[in-house]
C-alpha positions in Angstrom: 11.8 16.9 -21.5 10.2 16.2 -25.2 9.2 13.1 -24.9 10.6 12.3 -28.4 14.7 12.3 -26.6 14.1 11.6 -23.0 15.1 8.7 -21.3 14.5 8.0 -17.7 15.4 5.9 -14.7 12.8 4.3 -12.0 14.5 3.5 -8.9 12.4 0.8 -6.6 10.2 -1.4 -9.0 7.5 -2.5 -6.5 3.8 -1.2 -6.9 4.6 2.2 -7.4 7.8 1.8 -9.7 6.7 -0.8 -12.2 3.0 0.7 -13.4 4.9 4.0 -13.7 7.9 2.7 -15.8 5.0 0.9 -17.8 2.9 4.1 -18.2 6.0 5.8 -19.8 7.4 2.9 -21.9 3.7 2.7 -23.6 3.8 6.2 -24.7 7.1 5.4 -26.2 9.8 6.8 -23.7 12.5 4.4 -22.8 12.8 3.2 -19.5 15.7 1.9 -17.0 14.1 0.3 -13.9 16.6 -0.1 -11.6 16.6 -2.0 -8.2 18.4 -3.8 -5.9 16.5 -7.2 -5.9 17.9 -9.2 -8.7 15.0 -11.5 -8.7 12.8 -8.0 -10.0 15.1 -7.7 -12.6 15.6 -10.9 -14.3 11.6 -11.0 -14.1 11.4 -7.7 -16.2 14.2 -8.8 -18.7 12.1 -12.5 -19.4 8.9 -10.6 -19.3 7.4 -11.9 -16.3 5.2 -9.7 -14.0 5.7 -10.3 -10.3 2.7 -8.4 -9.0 -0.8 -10.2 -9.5 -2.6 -7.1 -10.9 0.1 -5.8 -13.2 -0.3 -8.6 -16.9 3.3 -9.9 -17.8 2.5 -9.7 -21.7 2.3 -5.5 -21.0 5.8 -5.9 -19.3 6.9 -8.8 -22.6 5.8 -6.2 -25.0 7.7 -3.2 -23.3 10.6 -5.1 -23.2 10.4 -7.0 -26.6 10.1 -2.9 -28.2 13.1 -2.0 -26.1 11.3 0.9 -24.2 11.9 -0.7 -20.8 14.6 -3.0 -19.4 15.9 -3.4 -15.5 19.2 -3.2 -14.3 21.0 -3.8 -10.5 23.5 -1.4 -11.9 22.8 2.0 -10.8 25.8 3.8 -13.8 22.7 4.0 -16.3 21.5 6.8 -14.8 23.9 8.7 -16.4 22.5 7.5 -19.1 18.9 9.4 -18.6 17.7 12.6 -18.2 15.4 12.6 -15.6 15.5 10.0 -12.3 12.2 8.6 -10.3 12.5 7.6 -6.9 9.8 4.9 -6.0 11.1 3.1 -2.7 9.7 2.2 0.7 9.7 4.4 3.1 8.7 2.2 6.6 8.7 3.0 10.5 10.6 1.7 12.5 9.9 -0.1 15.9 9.6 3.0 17.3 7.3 4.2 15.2 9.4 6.9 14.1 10.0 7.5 9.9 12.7 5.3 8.0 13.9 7.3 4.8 17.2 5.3 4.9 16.0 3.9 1.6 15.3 7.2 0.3 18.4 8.3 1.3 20.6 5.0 0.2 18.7 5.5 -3.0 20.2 8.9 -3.6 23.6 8.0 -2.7 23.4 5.5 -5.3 22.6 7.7 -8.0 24.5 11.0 -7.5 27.2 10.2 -8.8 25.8 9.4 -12.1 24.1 12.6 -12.4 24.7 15.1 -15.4 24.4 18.7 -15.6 20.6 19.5 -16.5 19.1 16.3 -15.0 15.8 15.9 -13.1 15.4 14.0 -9.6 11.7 13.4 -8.8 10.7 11.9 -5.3 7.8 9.9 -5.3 8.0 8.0 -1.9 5.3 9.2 0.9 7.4 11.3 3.3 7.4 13.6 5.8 7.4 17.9 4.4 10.9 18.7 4.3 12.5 15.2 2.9 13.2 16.1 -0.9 14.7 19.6 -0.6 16.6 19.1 2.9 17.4 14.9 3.1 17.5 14.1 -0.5 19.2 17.1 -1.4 21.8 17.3 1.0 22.6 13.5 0.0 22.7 14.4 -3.9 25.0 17.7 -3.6 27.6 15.8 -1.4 27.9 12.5 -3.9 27.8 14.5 -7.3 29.3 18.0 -6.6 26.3 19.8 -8.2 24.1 22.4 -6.6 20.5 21.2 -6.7 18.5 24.3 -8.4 21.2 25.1 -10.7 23.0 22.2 -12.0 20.6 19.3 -11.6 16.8 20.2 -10.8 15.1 18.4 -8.0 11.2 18.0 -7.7 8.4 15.4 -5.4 5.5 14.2 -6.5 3.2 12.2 -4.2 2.6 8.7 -6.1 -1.3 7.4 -5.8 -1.1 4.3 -6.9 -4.6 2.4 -6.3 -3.5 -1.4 -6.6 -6.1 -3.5 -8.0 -8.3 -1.0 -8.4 -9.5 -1.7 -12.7 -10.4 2.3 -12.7 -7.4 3.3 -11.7 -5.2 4.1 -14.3 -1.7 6.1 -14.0 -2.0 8.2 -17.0 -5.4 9.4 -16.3 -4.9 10.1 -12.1 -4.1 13.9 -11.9 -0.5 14.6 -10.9 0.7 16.8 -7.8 4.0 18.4 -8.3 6.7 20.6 -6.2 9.6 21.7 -7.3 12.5 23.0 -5.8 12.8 26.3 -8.0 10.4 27.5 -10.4 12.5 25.9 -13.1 12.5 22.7 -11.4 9.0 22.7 -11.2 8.6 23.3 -15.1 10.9 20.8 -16.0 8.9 18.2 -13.8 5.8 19.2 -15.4 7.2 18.6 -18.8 8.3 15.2 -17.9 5.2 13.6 -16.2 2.9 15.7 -18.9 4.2 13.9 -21.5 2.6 10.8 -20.9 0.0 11.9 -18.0 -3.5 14.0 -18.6 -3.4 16.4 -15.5 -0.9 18.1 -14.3 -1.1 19.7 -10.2 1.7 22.3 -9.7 2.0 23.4 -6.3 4.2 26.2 -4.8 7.1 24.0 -3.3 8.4 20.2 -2.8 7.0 20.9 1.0 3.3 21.3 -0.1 3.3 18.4 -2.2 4.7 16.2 0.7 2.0 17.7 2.7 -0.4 16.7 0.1 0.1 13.0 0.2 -0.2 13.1 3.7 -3.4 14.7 4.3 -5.1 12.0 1.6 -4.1 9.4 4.3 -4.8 11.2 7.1 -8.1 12.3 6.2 -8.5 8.3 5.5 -6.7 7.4 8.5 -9.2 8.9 10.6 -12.7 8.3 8.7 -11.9 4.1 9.5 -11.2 5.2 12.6 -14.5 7.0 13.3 -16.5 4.4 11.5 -14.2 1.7 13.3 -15.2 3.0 16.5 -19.1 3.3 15.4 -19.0 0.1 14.7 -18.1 -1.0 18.3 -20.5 1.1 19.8 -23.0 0.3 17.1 -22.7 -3.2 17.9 -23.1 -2.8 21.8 -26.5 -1.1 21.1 -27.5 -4.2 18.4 -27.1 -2.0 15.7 -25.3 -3.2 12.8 -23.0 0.0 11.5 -23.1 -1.9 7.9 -26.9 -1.0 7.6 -26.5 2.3 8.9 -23.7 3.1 6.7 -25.5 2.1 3.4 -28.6 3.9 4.3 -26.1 7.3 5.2 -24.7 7.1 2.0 -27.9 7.9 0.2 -27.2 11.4 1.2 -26.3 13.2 -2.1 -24.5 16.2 0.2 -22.6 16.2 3.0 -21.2 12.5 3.9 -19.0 10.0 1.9 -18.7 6.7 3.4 -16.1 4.8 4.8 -16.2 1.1 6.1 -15.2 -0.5 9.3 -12.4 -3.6 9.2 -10.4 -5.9 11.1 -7.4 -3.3 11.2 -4.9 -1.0 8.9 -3.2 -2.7 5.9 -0.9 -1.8 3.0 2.0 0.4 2.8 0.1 4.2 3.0 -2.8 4.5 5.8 -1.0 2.7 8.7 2.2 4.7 8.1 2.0 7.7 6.6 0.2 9.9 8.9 2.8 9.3 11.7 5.1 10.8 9.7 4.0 14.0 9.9 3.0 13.1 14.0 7.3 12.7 13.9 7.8 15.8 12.2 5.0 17.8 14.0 7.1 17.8 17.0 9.9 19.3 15.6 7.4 22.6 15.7 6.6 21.9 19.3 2.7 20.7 17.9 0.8 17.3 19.0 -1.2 15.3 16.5 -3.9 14.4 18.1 -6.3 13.3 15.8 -3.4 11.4 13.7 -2.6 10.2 17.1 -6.1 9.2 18.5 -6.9 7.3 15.1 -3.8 5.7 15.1 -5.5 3.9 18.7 -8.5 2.9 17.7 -7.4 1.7 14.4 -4.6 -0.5 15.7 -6.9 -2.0 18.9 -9.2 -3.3 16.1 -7.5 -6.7 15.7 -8.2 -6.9 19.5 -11.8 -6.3 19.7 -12.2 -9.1 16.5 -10.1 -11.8 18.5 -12.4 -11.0 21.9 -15.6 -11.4 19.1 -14.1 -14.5 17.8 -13.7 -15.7 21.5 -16.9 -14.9 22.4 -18.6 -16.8 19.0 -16.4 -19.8 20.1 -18.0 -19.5 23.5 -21.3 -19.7 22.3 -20.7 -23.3 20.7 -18.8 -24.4 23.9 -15.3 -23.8 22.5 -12.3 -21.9 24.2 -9.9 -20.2 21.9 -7.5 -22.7 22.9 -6.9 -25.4 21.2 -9.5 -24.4 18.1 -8.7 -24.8 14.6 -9.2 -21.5 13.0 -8.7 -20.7 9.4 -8.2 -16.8 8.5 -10.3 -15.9 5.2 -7.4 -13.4 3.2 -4.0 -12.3 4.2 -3.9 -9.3 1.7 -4.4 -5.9 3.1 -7.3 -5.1 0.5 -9.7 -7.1 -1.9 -8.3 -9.0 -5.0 -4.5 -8.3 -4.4 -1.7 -10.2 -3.5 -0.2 -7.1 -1.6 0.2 -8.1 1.7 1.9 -5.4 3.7 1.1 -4.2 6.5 -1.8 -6.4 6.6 -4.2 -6.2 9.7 -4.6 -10.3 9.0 -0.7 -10.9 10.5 -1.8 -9.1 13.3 -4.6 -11.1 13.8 -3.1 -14.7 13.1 -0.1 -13.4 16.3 -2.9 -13.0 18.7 -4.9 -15.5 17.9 -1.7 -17.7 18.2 -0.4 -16.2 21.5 -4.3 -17.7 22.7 -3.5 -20.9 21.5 -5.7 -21.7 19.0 -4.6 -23.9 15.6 -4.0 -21.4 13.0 -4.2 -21.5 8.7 -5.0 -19.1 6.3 -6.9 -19.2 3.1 -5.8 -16.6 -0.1 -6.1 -17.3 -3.8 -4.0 -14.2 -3.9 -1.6 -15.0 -1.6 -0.3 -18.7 -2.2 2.6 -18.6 -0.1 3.7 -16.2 3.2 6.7 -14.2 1.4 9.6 -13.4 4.0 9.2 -10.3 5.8 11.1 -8.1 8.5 7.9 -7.9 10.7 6.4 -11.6 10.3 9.3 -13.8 9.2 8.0 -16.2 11.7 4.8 -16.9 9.3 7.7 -17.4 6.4 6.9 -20.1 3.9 3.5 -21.2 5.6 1.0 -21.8 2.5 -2.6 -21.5 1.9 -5.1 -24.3 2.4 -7.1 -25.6 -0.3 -10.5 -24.6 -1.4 -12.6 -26.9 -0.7 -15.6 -28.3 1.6 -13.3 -31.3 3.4 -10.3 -28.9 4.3 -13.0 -26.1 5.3 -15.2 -28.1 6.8 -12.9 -29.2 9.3 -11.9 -25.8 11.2 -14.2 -24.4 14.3 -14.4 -21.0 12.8 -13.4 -19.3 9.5 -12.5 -15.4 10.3 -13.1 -13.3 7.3 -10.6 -10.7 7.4 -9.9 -10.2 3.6 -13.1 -10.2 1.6 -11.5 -11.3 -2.1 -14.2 -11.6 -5.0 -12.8 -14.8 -5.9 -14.7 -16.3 -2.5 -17.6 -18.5 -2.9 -19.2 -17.2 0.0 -22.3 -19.4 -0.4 -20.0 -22.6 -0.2 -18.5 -20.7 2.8 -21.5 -20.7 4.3 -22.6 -24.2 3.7 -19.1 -25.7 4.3 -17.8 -23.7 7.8 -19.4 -24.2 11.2 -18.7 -20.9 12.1 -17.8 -17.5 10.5 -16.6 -14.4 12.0 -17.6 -11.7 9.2 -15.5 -7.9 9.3 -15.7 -7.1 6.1 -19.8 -8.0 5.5 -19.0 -10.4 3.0 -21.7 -12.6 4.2 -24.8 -10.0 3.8 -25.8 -11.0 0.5 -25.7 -15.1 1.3 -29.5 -15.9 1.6 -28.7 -19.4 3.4 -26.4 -20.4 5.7 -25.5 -23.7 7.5 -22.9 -21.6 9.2 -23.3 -19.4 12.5 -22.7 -15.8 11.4 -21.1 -13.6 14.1 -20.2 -9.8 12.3 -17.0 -8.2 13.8 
C-alpha cells in the first residue's frame, strides 16, 4: 500500500465517491472512478464537476495529470490494488435497509479481483454488512477466500457537504478490518493520504460507529424538535433559549429545531440498526421514538402555515405559496431526502398553489420518491415574482438569501430555520415554525 505503486478504484462517485477519489489523486495516487451513470463519467473525463460544492478546475487538473479518470467499465479493477465502495444504501417503503447496491456493487467487481487486493466499504450500514453480505457476494464471484486471498475492511465515510472546514484529508478515519492483516493493510492505504488514522477491533464496530454519530444526531433534533413545539405553546421561542444554553462551557452542545429530516445519513441510518436490532430480539426505542417526532415535523409547519394564512383571512386552499430551499442543508444543491418535498406533498394534498425558490437547486432532478415534482424549476429572484405569493415558507435557510428583500417583498413568511432573526424591518408578517 506505498502510495508511490498503488492504484485504486472508487465505486459510486456521488458525494462520498468523488471528494475521496479527489483527496487521493492530489496526493498523487491514481484513481479509477467507476460508476454506472454515464452522465458522471463523461463529466469527470471533460473536467466538469456535477456537485455544486466540489470546483470542476480540481477535477480538470486531476484529470489533465492523469491521476484520476472514470470508467462504466467495472474490468479496471483488476487493474488496482485496493477497491472503495461509496454507494447508496436507501430504505425501502417499508422502511426496512436496501444494500442491493452494496451488494450489485460487489458482484460487479469480484470477478476482477487479484490475489492480495483490498475491498473497503464505505456505505452507512447495518453491523454485520461487510464481513457477512459483502463477503459472501465477493467469495462466490471470484473464488477467493476473504482474509487470505483478498483482504476486506469498512470504514464509515463522514463526508460534511458544503461544510468549507471540512476537509477529507484532515477528518480522522475509523477503520475495521476483517483480520488483523486486513486491518493493516487498510490503514496503509487511507494513511497515505489522510492525517488520522481510527483502528477499531472489527468491520462490526466500525459499522456501529457510523451509526451511533447519527443516532446520537437523530435524536438531539428530535428533542430540540419537540422543545420547540412545546416551547412555542408556552410563547417561548426555543431559538432564544437555545442560544442562551449554549453559553454553557460544560455539559450541553446545541442542536437546532427544523422543518424535518434531510440528506442521505440522519433520516436513514439509525433504522438500520432499528432493522437489525430485532434480529437480537431488542426494540429501539429511542431510534424509534425520534424517528416520530422528527418525521411529524413537516405536519406541525403546514398546521402553522395554516394558521398564519388564517390570521390574514386565507384558507390553505387555493393560496399561492412559494417554498424558500429545496436542499436538505444550507448552501448545497443536495437535495435528498429533503424535509422541503415532504412539505410541498402536503401542502399540495391542501390545495394550495405551490413553487419553490433555490439558487442551489435550479431544477427538481428525477427521483424514485418525488418523480412527480420532476423537471419543475425555481422561480426567479425578485420583488414582482415574490411579491405575488400569500406566504413564502422558509424551509432551507441558504446564505445566498437576501432576507431583508424577503422581508420587504413577501406578505407573509413562515420562518423554521430563524433566518429572519437578524432582519431589523419587516413589511412582512413573521410567523416562526
Amino acid at each position: 500500500m506505498d502510495s508511490k505503486n498503488l492504484r485504486i478504484a472508487v465505486v459510486g462517485l456521488g458525494y462520498v465517491g468523488l471528494p475521496l477519489s479527489l483527496e487521493f489523486a492530489r496526493k498523487g495516487v491514481p484513481v479509477t472512478g467507476l460508476d454506472v451513470d454515464p452522465a458522471k463519467v463523461d463529466a469527470i473525463n471533460s473536467g466538469r464537476s456535477y456537485i455544486k460544492h466540489i470546483n470542476s478546475a480540481d477535477i480538470a487538473t486531476e484529470f489533465n495529470s492523469r491521476r484520476f479518470k472514470a470508467s462504466t467499465d467495472f474490468s479496471e479493477v483488476k487493474e488496482v490494488e485496493a477497491v472503495i465502495i461509496c454507494v447508496p444504501t436507501p430504505l425501502n417503503k417499508n422502511r426496512e435497509p436496501d444494500i442491493s447496491y452494496i451488494l450489485k456493487t460487489g458482484e460487479a467487481i469480484a470477478p476482477h479481483l487479484k490475489l492480495g487486493s483490498l475491498v473497503v466499504l464505505e456505505s452507512t450500514t447495518y453491523p454485520g454488512t461487510t464481513d457477512e453480505n459483502l463477503l459472501e457476494v465477493l467469495e462466490k464471484g471470484s473464488g477467493l477466500k476473504a482474509g487470505q486471498d483478498f483482504h476486506l475492511a469498512y470504514s464509515p465515510e463522514r463526508e460534511d457537504p458544503g461544510n468549507p472546514q471540512s476537509k477529507v484529508g484532515e477528518i480522522p478515519k475509523v477503520i475495521g478490518g476483517l483480520t488483523p492483516e486486513c486491518l493493516k493493510k487498510a490503514c496503509a492505504l487511507y494513511g497515505s493520504v489522510l492525517k488520522t488514522i481510527v483502528p477499531v477491533s472489527s468491520c462490526r464496530t466500525a459499522e456501529a460507529t457510523k451509526l451511533l454519530e447519527n443516532i446520537f444526531r437523530s435524536v438531539n433534533i428530535a428533542l430540540v424538535n419537540e422543545l420547540k413545539v412545546v416551547y412555542s405553546a408556552m410563547g417561548i421561542d426555543v431559538w432564544e433559549v437555545i442560544n442562551a444554553a449554549k453559553t454553557k462551557p460544560f455539559g450541553y452542545m446545541p442542536f437546532y429545531p427544523g422543518p424535518g429530516l434531510g440528506g442521505h445519513c440522519i433520516p436513514i441510518d439509525p433504522f438500520y440498526l432499528t432493522w437489525k436490532a430485532r434480529e437480537y430480539g431488542k426494540n429501539t426505542r429511542f431510534i424509534e421514538l425520534a424517528g416520530e417526532i422528527n418525521t411529524s415535523m413537516p405536519e406541525y409547519v403546514v398546521n402553522r402555515v395554516a394558521e398564519a394564512l388564517n390570521e390574514n383571512g386565507k384558507a390553505v386552499r387555493g393560496s399561492k405559496i412559494l417554498i424558500l430551499g429545496l436542499s436538505y442543508k444550507p448552501n448545497v444543491d443536495d437535495d435528498r431526502e429533503s424535509p422541503s418535498y415532504h412539505l410541498l406533498d402536503l401542502l399540495k394534498h391542501r390545495g394550495a398553489e405551490l413553487d419553490y425558490y433555490d439558487p442551489h437547486v435550479p431544477i427538481i432532478r428525477p427521483t424514485r420518491e418525488h418523480s412527480h415534482w420532476a423537471d419543475k424549476q425555481s422561480v426567479c429572484w425578485n420583488q414582482e415574482t415574490i411579491s405575488k405569493y400569500d406566504m413564502v415558507l422558509i424551509s432551507t435557510a441558504h446564505a445566498a438569501v437576501n432576507y431583508d428583500e424577503l422581508a420587504e417583498w413577501a406578505k407573509c413568511i413562515v420562518d423554521t430555520r430563524n433566518a429572519m432573526a437578524n432582519v431589523k424591518d419587516a413589511s412582512a408578517a413573521i410567523w416562526k415554525a
